[in-house]
C-alpha positions as CSV (number, residue, x, y, z in Angstrom):
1,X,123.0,35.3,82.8
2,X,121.9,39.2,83.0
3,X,119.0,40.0,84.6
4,X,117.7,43.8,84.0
5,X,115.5,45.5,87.1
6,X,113.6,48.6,87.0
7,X,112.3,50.5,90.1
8,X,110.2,53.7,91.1
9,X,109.3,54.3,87.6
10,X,112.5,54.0,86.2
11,X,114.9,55.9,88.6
12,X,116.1,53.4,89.7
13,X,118.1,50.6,87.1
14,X,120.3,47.4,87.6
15,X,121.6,44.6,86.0
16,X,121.9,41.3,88.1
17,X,124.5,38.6,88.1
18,X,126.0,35.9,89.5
19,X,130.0,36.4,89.6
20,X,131.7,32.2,91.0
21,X,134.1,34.8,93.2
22,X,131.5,36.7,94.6
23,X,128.1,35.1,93.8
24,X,124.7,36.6,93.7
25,X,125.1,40.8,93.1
26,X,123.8,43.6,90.8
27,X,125.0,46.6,89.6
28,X,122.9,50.0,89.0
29,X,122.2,53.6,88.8
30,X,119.5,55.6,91.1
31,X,118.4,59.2,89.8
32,X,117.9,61.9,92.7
33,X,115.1,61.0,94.8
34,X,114.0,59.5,97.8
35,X,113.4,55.7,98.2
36,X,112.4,52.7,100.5
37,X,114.4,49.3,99.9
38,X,113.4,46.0,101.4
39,X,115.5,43.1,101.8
40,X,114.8,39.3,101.6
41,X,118.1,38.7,102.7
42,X,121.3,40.7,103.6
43,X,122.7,42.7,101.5
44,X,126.1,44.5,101.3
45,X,125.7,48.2,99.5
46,X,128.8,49.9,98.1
47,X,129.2,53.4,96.5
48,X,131.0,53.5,93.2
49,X,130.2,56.9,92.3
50,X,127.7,59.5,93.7
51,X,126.6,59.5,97.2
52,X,123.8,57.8,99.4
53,X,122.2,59.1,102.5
54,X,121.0,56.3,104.1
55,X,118.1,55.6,107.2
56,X,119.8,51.7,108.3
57,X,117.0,49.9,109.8
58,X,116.6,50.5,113.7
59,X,118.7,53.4,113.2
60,X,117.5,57.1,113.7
61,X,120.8,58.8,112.3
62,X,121.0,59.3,109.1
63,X,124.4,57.9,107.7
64,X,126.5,59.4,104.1
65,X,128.1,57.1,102.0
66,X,130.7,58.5,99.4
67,X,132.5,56.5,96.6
68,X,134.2,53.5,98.1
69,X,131.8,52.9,101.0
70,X,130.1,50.1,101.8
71,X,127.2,49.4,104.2
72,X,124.8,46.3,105.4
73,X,121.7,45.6,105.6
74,X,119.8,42.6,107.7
75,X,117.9,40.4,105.7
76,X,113.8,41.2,106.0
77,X,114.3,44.9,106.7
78,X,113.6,48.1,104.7
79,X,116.4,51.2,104.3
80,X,115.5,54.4,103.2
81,X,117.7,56.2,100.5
82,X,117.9,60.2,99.9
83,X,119.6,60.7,96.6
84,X,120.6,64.1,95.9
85,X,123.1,63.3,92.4
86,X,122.9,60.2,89.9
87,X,124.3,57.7,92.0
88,X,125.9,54.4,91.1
89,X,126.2,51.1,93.1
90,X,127.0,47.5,93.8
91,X,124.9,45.2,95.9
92,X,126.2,41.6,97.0
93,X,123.8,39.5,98.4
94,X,124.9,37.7,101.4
């Protein structure tokens, strides 16, 4: 039912699920750092606590996200991530 993931040496942790309101999403926690995300399909970010800088694929602006935000990314495509605090999140696969 849980599913534990561990990234980037450990700085990256989440727990995936599958929720019959909201289906396929995980839940986690990203120490300060800088990372590179790729997607096999698209994905819907949102902030619960913390704050993501965020390189959206054919973008050249980077974009904050505070608490509360959400942002998506295509399916097949790579984001970059500057983390600056610990920073928690929810990702819903589309």
């Amino acid at each position: 039912m849980l599913q534990s993931n561990e990234y980037f040496e450990g700085k990256v942790k989440s727990i995936g699920f599958t929720s019959s309101a909201t289906g396929r999403a995980s839940v986690g926690v990203m120490a300060a750092g800088e990372y590179t995300f790729g997607t096999g399909q698209p994905e819907e970010m949102t902030v619960i606590s913390g704050e993501l800088n965020v390189l959206l694929p054919g973008s050249t602006a980077w974009q904050v996200f505070g608490a509360g935000a959400s942002f998506q990314v295509p399916g097949n495509s790579e984001f970059a991530l500057e983390v600056a605090e610990p920073t928690a999140y929810l990702c819903r696969y589309l």
